[in-house]
C-alpha positions in Angstrom: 27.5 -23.6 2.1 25.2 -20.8 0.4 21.8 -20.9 2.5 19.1 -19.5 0.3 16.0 -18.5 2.6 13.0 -17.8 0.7 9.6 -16.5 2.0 7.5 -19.4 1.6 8.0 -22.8 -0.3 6.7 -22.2 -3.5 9.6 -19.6 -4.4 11.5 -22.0 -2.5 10.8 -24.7 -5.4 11.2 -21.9 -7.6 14.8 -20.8 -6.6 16.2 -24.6 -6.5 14.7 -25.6 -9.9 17.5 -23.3 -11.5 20.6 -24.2 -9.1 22.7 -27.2 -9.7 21.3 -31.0 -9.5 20.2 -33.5 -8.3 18.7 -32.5 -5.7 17.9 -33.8 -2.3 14.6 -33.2 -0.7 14.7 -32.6 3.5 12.1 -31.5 6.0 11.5 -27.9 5.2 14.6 -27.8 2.9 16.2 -28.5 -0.3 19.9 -29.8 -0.7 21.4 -28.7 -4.4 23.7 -30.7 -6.4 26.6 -28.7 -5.0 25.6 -28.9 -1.3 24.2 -25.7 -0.6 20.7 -25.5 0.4 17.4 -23.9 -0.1 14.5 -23.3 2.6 12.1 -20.8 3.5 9.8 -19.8 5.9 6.2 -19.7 6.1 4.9 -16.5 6.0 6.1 -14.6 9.5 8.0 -17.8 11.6 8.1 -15.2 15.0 5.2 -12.8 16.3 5.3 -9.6 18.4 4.7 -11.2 22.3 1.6 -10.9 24.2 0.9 -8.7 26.7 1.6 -11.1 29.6 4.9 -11.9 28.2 6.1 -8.9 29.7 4.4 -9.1 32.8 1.5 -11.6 33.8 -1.0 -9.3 35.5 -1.1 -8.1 32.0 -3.4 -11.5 31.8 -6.2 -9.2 33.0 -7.6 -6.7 31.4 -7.8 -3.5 33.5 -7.6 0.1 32.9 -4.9 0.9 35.6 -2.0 -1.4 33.5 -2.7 0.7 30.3 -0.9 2.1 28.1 1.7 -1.2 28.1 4.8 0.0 26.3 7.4 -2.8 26.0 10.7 -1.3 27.3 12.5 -4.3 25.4 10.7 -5.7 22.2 10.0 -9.5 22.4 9.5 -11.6 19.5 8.2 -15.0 20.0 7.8 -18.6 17.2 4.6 -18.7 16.2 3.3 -22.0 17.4 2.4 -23.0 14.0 5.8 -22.5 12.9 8.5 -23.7 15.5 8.9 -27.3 13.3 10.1 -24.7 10.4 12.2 -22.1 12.2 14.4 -25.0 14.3 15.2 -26.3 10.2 16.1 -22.4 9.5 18.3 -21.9 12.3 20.3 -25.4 12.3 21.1 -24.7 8.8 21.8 -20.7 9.6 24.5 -22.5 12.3 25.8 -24.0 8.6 25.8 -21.4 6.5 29.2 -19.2 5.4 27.0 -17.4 3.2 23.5 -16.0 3.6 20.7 -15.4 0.6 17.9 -13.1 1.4 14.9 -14.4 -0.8 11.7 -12.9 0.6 9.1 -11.1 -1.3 9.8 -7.9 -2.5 8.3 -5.5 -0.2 8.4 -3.9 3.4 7.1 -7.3 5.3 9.0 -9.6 3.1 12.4 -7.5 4.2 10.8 -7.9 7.7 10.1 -11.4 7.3 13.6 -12.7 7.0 15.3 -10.4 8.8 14.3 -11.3 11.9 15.0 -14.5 11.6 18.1 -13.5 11.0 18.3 -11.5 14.2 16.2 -14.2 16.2 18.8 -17.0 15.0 21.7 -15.0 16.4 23.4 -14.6 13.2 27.1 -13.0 13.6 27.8 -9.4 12.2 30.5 -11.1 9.6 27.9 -13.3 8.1 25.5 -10.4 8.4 27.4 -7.9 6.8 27.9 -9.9 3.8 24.2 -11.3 3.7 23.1 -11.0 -0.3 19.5 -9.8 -1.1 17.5 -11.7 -4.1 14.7 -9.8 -5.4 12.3 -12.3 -7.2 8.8 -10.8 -9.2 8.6 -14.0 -11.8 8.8 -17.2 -10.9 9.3 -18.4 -14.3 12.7 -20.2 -14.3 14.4 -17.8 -17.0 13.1 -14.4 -14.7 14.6 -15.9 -11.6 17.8 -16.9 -13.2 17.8 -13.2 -14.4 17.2 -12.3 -10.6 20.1 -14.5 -9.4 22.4 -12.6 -11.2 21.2 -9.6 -9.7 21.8 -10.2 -6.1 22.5 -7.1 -4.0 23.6 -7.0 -0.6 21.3 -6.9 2.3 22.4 -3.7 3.9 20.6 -2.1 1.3 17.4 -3.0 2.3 18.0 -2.2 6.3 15.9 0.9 5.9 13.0 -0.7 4.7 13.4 -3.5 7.4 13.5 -0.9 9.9 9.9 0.8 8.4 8.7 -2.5 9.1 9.8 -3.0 12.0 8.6 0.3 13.6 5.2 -0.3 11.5 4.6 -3.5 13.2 5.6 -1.9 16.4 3.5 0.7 16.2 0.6 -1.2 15.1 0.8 -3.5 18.8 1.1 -0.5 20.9 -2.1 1.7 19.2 -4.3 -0.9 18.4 -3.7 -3.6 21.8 -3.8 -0.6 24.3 -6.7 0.8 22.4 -8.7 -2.1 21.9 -8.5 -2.9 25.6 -9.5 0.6 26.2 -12.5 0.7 24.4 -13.3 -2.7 25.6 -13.1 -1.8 29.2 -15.1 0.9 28.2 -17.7 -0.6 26.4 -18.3 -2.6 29.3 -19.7 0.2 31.0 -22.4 0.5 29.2 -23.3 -3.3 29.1 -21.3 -3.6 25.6 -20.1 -7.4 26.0 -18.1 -7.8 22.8 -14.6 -6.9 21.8 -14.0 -3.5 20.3 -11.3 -3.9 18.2 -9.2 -0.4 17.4 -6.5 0.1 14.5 -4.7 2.7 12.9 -5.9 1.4 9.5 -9.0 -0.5 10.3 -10.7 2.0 12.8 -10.6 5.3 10.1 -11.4 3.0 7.2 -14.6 2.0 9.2 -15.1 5.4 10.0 -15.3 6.4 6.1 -18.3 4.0 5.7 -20.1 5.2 8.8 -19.5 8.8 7.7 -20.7 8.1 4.2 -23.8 6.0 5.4 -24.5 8.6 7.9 -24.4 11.4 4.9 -27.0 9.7 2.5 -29.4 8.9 5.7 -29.1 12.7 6.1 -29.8 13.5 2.4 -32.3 15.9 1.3 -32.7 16.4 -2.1 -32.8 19.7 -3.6 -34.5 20.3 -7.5 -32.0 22.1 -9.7 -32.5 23.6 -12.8 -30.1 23.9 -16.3 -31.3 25.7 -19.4 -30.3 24.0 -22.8 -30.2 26.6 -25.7 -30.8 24.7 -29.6 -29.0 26.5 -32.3 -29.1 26.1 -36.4 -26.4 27.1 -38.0 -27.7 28.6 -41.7 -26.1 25.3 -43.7 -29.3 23.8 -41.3 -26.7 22.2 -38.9 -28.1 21.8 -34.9 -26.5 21.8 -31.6 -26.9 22.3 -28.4 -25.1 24.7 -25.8 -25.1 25.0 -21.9 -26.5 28.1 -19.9 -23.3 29.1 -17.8 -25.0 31.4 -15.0 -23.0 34.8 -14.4 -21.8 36.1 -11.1 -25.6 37.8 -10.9 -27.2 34.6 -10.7 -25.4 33.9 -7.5 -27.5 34.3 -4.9 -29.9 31.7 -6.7 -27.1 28.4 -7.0 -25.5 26.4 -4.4 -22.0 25.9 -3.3 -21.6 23.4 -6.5 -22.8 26.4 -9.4 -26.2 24.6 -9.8 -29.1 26.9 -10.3 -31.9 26.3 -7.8 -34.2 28.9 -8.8 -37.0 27.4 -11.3 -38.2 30.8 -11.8 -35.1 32.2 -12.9 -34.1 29.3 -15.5 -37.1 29.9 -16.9 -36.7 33.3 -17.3 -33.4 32.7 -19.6 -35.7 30.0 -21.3 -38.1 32.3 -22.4 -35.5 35.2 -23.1 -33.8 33.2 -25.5 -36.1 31.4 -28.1 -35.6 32.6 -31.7 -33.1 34.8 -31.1 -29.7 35.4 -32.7 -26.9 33.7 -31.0 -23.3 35.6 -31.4 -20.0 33.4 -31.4 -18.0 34.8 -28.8 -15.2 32.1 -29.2 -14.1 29.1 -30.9 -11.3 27.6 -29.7 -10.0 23.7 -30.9 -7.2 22.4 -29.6 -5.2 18.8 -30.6 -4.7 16.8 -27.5 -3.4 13.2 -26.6 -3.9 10.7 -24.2 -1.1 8.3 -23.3 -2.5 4.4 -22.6 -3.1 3.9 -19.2 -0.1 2.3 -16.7 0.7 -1.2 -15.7 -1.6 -2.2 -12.8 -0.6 -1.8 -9.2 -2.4 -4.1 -7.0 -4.8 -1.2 -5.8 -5.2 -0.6 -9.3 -6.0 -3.9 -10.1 -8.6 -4.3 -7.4 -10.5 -1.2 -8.4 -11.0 -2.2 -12.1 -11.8 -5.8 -11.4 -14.4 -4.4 -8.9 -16.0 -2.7 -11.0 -15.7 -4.4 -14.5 -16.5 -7.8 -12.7 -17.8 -7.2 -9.1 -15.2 -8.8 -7.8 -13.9 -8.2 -3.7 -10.7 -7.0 -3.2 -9.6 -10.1 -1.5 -10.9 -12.1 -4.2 -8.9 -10.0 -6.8 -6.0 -10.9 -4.2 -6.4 -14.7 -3.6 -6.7 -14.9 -8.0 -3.6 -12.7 -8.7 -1.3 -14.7 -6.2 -2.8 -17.9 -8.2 -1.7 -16.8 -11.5 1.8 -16.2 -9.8 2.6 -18.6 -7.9 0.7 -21.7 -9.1 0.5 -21.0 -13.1 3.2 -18.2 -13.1 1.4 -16.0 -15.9 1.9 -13.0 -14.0 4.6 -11.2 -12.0 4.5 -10.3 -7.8 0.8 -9.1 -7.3 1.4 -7.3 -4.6 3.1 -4.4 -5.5 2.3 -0.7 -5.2 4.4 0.3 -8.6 2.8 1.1 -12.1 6.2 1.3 -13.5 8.6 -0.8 -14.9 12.5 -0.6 -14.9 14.0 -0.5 -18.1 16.1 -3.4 -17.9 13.0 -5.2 -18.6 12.6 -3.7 -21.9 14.9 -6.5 -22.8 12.0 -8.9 -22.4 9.3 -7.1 -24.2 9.5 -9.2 -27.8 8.8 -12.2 -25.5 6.3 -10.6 -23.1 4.2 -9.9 -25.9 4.8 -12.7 -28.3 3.3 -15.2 -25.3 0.4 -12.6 -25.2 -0.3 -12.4 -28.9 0.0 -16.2 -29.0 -2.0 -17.2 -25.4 -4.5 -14.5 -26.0 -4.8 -13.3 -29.7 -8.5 -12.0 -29.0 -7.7 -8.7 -27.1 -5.7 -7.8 -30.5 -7.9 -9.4 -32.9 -8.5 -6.7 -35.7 -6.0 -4.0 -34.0 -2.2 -3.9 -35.7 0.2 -5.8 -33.9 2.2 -4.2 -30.8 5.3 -2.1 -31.6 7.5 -3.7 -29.3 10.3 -0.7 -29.8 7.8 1.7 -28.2 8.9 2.5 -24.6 5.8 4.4 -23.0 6.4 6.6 -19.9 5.7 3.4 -18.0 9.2 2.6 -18.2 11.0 4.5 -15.2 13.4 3.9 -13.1 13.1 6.6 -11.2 9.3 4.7 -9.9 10.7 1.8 -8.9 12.1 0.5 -6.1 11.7 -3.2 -4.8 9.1 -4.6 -7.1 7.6 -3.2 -10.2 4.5 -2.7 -11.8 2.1 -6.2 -12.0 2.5 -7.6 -15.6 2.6 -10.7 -17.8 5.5 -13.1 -17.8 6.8 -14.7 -20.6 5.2 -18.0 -20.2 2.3 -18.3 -22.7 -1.4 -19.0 -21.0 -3.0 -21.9 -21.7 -6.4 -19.9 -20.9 -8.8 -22.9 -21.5 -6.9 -24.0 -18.4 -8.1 -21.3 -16.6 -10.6 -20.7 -13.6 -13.3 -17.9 -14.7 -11.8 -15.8 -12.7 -8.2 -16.0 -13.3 -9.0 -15.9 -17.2 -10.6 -12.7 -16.8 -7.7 -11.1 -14.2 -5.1 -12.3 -16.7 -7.0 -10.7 -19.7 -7.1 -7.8 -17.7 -3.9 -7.6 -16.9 -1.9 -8.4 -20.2 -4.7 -5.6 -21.8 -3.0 -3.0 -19.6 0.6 -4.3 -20.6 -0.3 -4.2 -24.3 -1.3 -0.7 -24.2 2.1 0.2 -23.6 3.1 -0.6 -26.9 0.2 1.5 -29.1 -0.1 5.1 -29.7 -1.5 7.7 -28.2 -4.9 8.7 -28.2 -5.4 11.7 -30.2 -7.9 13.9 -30.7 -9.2 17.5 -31.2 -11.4 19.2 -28.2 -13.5 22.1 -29.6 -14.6 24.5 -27.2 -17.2 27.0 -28.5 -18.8 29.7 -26.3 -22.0 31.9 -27.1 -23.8 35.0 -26.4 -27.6 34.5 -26.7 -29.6 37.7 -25.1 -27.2 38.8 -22.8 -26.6 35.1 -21.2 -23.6 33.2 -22.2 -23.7 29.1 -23.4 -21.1 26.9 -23.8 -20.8 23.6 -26.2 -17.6 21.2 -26.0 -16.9 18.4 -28.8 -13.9 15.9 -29.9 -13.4 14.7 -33.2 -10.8 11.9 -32.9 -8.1 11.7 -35.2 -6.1 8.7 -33.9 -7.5 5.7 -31.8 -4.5 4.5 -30.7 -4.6 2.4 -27.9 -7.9 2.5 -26.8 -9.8 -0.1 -29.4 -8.1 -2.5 -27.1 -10.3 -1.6 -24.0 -13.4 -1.8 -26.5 -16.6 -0.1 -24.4 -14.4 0.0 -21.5 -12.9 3.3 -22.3 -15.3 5.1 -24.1 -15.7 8.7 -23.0 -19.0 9.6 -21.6 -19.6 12.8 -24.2 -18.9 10.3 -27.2 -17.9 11.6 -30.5 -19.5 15.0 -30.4 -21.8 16.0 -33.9 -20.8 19.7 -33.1 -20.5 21.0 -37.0 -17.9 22.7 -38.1 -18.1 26.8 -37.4 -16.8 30.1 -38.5 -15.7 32.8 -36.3 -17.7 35.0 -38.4 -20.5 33.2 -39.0 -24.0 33.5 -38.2 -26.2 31.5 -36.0 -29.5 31.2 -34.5 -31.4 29.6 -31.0 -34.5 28.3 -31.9 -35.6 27.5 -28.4 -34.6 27.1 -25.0 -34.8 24.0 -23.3 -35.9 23.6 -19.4 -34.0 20.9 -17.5 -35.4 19.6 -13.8 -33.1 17.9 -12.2 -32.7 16.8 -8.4 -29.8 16.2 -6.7 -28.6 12.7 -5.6 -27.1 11.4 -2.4 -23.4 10.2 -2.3 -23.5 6.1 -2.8 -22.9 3.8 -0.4 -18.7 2.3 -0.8 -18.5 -0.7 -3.1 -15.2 -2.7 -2.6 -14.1 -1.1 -5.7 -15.1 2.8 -4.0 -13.7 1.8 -0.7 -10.2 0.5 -2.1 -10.3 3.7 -4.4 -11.0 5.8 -1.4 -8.0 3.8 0.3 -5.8 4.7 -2.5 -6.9 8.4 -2.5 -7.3 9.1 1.4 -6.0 12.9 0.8 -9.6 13.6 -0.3 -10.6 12.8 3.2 -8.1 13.6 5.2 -8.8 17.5 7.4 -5.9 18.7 7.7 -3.9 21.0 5.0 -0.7 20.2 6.4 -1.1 16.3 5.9 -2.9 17.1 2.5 0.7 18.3 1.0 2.5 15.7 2.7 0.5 13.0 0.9 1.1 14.2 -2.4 4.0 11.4 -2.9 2.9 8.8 -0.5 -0.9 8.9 -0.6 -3.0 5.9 0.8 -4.4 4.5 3.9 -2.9 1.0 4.1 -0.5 -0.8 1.9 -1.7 -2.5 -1.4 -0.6 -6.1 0.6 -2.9 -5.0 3.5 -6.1 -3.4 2.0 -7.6 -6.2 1.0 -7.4 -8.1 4.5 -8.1 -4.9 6.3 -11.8 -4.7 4.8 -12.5 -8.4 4.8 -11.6 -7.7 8.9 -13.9 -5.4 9.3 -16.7 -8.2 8.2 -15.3 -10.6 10.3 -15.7 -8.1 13.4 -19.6 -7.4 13.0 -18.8 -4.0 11.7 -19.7 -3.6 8.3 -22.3 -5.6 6.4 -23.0 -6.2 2.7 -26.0 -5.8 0.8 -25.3 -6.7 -2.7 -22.6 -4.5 -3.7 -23.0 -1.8 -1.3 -20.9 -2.0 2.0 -22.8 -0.4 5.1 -22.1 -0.3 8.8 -23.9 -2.4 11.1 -25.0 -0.8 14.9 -21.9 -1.9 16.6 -19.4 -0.8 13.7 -21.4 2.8 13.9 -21.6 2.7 17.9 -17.7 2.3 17.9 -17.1 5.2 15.5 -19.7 7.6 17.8 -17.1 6.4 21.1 -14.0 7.0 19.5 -12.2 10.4 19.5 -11.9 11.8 16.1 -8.5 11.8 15.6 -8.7 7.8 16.1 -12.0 7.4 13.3 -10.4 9.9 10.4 -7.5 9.2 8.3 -5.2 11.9 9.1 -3.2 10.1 11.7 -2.4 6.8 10.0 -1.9 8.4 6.7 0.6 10.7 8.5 2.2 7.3 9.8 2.4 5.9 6.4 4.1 8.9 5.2 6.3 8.6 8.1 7.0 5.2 7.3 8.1 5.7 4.4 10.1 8.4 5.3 12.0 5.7 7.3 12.7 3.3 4.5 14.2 5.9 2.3 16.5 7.1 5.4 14.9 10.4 5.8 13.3 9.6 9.4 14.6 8.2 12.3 13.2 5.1 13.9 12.6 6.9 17.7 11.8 9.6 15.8 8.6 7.6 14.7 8.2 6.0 17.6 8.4 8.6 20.8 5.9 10.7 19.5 3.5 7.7 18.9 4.0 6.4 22.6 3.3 10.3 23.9 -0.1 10.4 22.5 -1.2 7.2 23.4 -1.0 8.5 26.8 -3.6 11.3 26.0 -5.7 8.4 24.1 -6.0 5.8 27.1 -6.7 8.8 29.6 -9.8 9.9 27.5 -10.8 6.3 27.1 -11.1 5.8 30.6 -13.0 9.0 31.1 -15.1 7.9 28.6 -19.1 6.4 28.8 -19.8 5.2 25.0 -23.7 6.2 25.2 -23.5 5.3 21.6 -23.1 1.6 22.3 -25.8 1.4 24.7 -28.1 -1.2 24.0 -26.3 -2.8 20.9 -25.8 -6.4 20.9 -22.4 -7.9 20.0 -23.9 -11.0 19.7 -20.8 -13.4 20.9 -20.3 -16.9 20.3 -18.2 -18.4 22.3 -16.9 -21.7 21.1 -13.9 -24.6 21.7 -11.1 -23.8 18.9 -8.1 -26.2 18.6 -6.0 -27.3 21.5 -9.2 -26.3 23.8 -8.7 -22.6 22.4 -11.6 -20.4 22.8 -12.8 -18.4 19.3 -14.8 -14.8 19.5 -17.2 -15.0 16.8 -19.2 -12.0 16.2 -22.8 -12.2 14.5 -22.9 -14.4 12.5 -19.6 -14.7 11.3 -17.0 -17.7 12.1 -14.3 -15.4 12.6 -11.0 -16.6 14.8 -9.2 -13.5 14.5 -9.4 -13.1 18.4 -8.7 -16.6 19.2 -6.3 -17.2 22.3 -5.9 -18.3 25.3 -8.7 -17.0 27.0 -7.3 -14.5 29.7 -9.1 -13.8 32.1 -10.3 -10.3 34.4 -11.5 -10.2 37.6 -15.3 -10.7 37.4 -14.9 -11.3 34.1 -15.7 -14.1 32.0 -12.4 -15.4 28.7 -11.2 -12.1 27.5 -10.0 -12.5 23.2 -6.3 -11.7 22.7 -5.2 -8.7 20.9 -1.9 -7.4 19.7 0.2 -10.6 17.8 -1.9 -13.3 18.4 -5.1 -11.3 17.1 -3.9 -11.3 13.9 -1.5 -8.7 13.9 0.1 -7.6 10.3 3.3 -9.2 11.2 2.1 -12.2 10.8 0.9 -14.3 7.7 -1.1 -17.5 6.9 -0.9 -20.3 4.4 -2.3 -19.4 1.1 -4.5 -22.5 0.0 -2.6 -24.5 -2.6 0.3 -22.3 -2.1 2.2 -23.8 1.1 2.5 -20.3 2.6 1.2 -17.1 1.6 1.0 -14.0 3.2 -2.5 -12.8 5.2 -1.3 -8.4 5.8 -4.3 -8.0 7.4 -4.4 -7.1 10.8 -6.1 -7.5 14.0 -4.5 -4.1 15.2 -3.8 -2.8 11.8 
């Protein structure tokens, strides 16, 4: 009997709708015409153990147990998935031959995996374990992927990145939760302090920027504008580029802050002859934009339609799973391989046909045009997020999955339009000594970008720069006085904070770790991001007003406790580099692991040492209240958040202490995905 074990039911369904009927339906399974079987999991069916699963005085919370390293890993059913994982192992006892089918990424290899391992599955069976990879669940694109299959040992890399992510994740961000806790408690803090590798330097951004524009002080800045005729009677304007002299009157960012001296040039230069110095015009092209990553897809939808990240999330999976329109959303690719070239004349017919408007008035696409989105060099697991083959019914849409969908198929289209070509002109002048620049671009070829309408535009426009001789003559007619001011940095916006997620080398310190993260840039995973912010609401510790995200007291009191190294990006980046490292076999697991364990040591000693004046006098603002089964929640401030939920341990003196590590939520777990049966929730408690 083949067992096929998907990663939750819907690709389940998916799977057994293209394998022989009729077919029987069980509890938690599906029997096929030819008797072998289909089931799946539910997101993660095991969690890392508690604490107190290793030893019960871990119960307690006290300083004196900490740093708890597990000398042997335990991995526990999560309560609300026991009924599903006894159905996966009685028909793993039944199996000759084993399908891999979860999502594909580093939890989904995870996911299955250790069920595998949990189950007790023999190293025969094992060994010959196949892997499917599914992105569509359109019946044709999963047939497709059946024939694919590969075998599992492939993938053991990647499973072993997961495994030492989610690992790693228990033992920073339990042992440094209950840390800072304990800690906070010494200064009459009462609520949790919750501490991650991802979530901790994220909120640590926000405070930093927040902390930046409270600090702001303007400064007034000056530029000088010089309006030149040419002698056909032709005007434009060129740019005051300050020498070297000028110096010791701009900032670090070239701006002039001397009012006297910019007016000096504007008086110098009216009615004066103006010499061409150079004219220099180049043909350049722009190639259309990639496929959307999930990151990708966030940022854009954040700021064309003010959408969250999580919301961006929750709409994608819709569109795949329930009206299969687009492919696996949560991928960090923007490439395609080129086997799927083959599907391009169908991929863009169903897009022409379900959404004619974003190429009303353009040519149609060339599908024989392969853009340098095609590469298979870029892709790995999963590919780039684009439209399937199925056509959309888009009156059948939800506001918000109309627009994602539009968005999405847009980016796919551009693939198959020219470049964007134009000439840049470049002209520089000599007016009284002082030098002035003017740049234009005449476009020659839209290409792709009519399809992005507004969206694209460039900010200089089509320049009216006329056309020049070297030789030729021209003339300033006046100077122009600019007063400016400078502005503060804005507060994030989910679309700023994901883009600063994506792009953490601009924030990271450290030189070293800069060059590292030119191939594996980003703080968090595109599965997790989303999660990761919506946690930090949850917690009390950011706040929104309108768009802008801002730290509350307690998220800014928390930042002001912690050491650096555990508020700025330059660790967990260097763990995600690491990380991946380990799924493409060119670091160790120990090797990721032993150093990790060392400096927690250092970490809990200063924590202990510590007094967090900073929290002094900020209210946490618990609510305490009965959860299922007689559970207690934590919620903080307003917020109904369970994320701490447990079993209410208990320290000496103490009143119900929230769980941390697996059952607070950690990243190795996932929850149902509403009208999905079982999606997957990366955020984490510890992450």
């Amino acid at each position: 009997m083949i067992l096929y074990i998907a990663e939750k039911p819907s690709l389940g369904r998916a799977i057994a709708d293209v394998l022989p009927k009729p077919h029987t339906k069980g509890d938690g399974y599906i029997q096929l015409g030819n008797g072998d079987c289909v089931t799946w999991c539910i997101g993660h069916l095991l969690e890392q153990a508690e604490p107190d699963a290793y030893d019960p005085a871990f119960k307690s919370w006290q300083f004196e147990h900490l740093p708890i390293v597990p000398q042997r890993w335990q991995l526990v059913p999560k309560a609300s998935a026991k009924g599903q994982l006894a159905v996966v192992k009685r028909l793993l006892k039944q199996a000759s031959t084993i399908v891999h089918a979860g999502d594909p990424d580093r939890e989904g290899q995870l996911l299955v995996d250790e069920v595998l391992s949990f189950a007790g599955v023999d190293a025969a069976r094992l060994a010959n374990t196949r892997r499917l990879l599914i992105s569509d669940l359109n019946p044709e694109a999963v047939k497709r992927a059946l024939a694919q299959q590969r075998s599992n040992k492939e993938f053991v890399p990647l499973a072993t990145s997961a495994l030492a992510r989610s690992r790693a994740d228990w033992l920073y961000g339990m042992n440094m939760t209950r840390a800072y806790t304990l800690a906070g408690r010494k200064v009459g803090y009462q609520g949790v302090l919750s501490v991650g590798r991802v979530q901790t330097p994220l909120l640590g951004l926000v405070v930093r920027r927040d902390a930046e524009i409270a600090n702001f002080q303007p400064r007034d800045y000056y530029e000088v504008l010089a309006h030149i005729i040419t002698t056909r009677g032709e005007r434009f304007c060129a740019k005051w580029q300050p020498s070297e002299a000028c110096q010791p009157y701009m900032d670090e960012e070239g701006r002039v802050l001397s009012q006297r001296l910019a007016q000096k040039v504007v008086d110098s230069i009216g009615n004066q002859p103006a010499q061409l110095l150079t004219l220099e015009t180049k043909p350049k092209r722009q190639a259309p934009p990639l496929p959307y990553s999930l990151s990708a897809l966030q940022i854009d939808c954040g700021k064309r339609f003010g959408m969250s990240a999580k919301e961006v999330l929750d709409t994608a999976q819709a569109l795949y799973e329930k009206h299969k329109l687009i492919t696996y959303p949560r991928s960090d690719s923007r490439h395609l391989p080129k086997a799927q070239l083959a599907q391009v004349p169908t991929t863009l017919a169903a897009i022409t046909q379900g959404a004619a408007e974003l190429t009303a008035g353009m040519d149609a696409p060339d599908p024989k045009r392969v853009s340098k989105a095609w590469d298979d060099s870029k892709v790995d697991a999963h590919h780039a997020i684009v439209p399937t083959e199925k056509v959309a019914n888009l009156a059948s849409l939800a506001l918000r999955e109309r627009q994602l969908y539009l968005q999405i198929a847009r980016q796919y289209l551009a693939q198959f339009y020219p470049h964007h070509e134009y000439y840049e002109t470049e002209v520089l002048l000599q007016i009284a000594g002082g030098r002035f620049g003017s740049k234009a671009k005449r476009i020659t070829r839209p290409g792709w970008k009519p399809l992005f309408g507004q969206q694209q535009e460039d900010d200089e426009g089509q320049s009216n720069l006329p056309a020049l001789n070297a030789n030729e003559p021209l003339h300033c007619e006046r100077g122009e006085l600019l007063s400016k001011q400078t502005q503060p940095p804005k507060h994030f916006t989910d679309a700023t904070l994901l883009a600063a997620m994506t792009g953490i080398a601009r924030y990271v310190q450290s030189a070293d770790i800069k060059k590292i993260l030119k191939e594996t840039d980003g703080l968090g995973t595109e599965a997790t991001r989303a999660g990761i912010i919506e946690l930090l609401f949850k917690r009390g510790f950011l706040v929104r007003q309108g768009k802008q995200i801002l730290a509350t007291d307690a998220g800014k009191g928390l930042i002001a406790s912690l050491p650096e190294v555990a508020t700025t990006a330059d660790m967990t980046a260097l763990w995600e580099s690491r990380l991946n490292g380990i799924s493409h076999r060119e670091l160790a697991y120990q090797a990721f692991m032993a150093p990790l364990t060392e400096q927690l040591q250092g970490l809990i000693a200063e924590a202990a040492a510590s007094v967090p004046m900073a929290l002094a006098g900020v209210s946490a603002k618990p609510a305490w209240k009965k959860g299922r089964g007689g559970r207690k929640g934590y919620s903080s401030k307003g917020n109904s958040s369970k994320s701490y939920s447990g079993k209410g341990t208990t320290a000496k003196g103490n009143s119900a202490k929230p769980k941390t590590g697996a059952a607070a939520g950690s990243s190795t777990r996932r929850s149902a995905v509403k009208g999905t049966g079982a999606g997957k929730s990366r955020s984490s408690a510890i992450a």
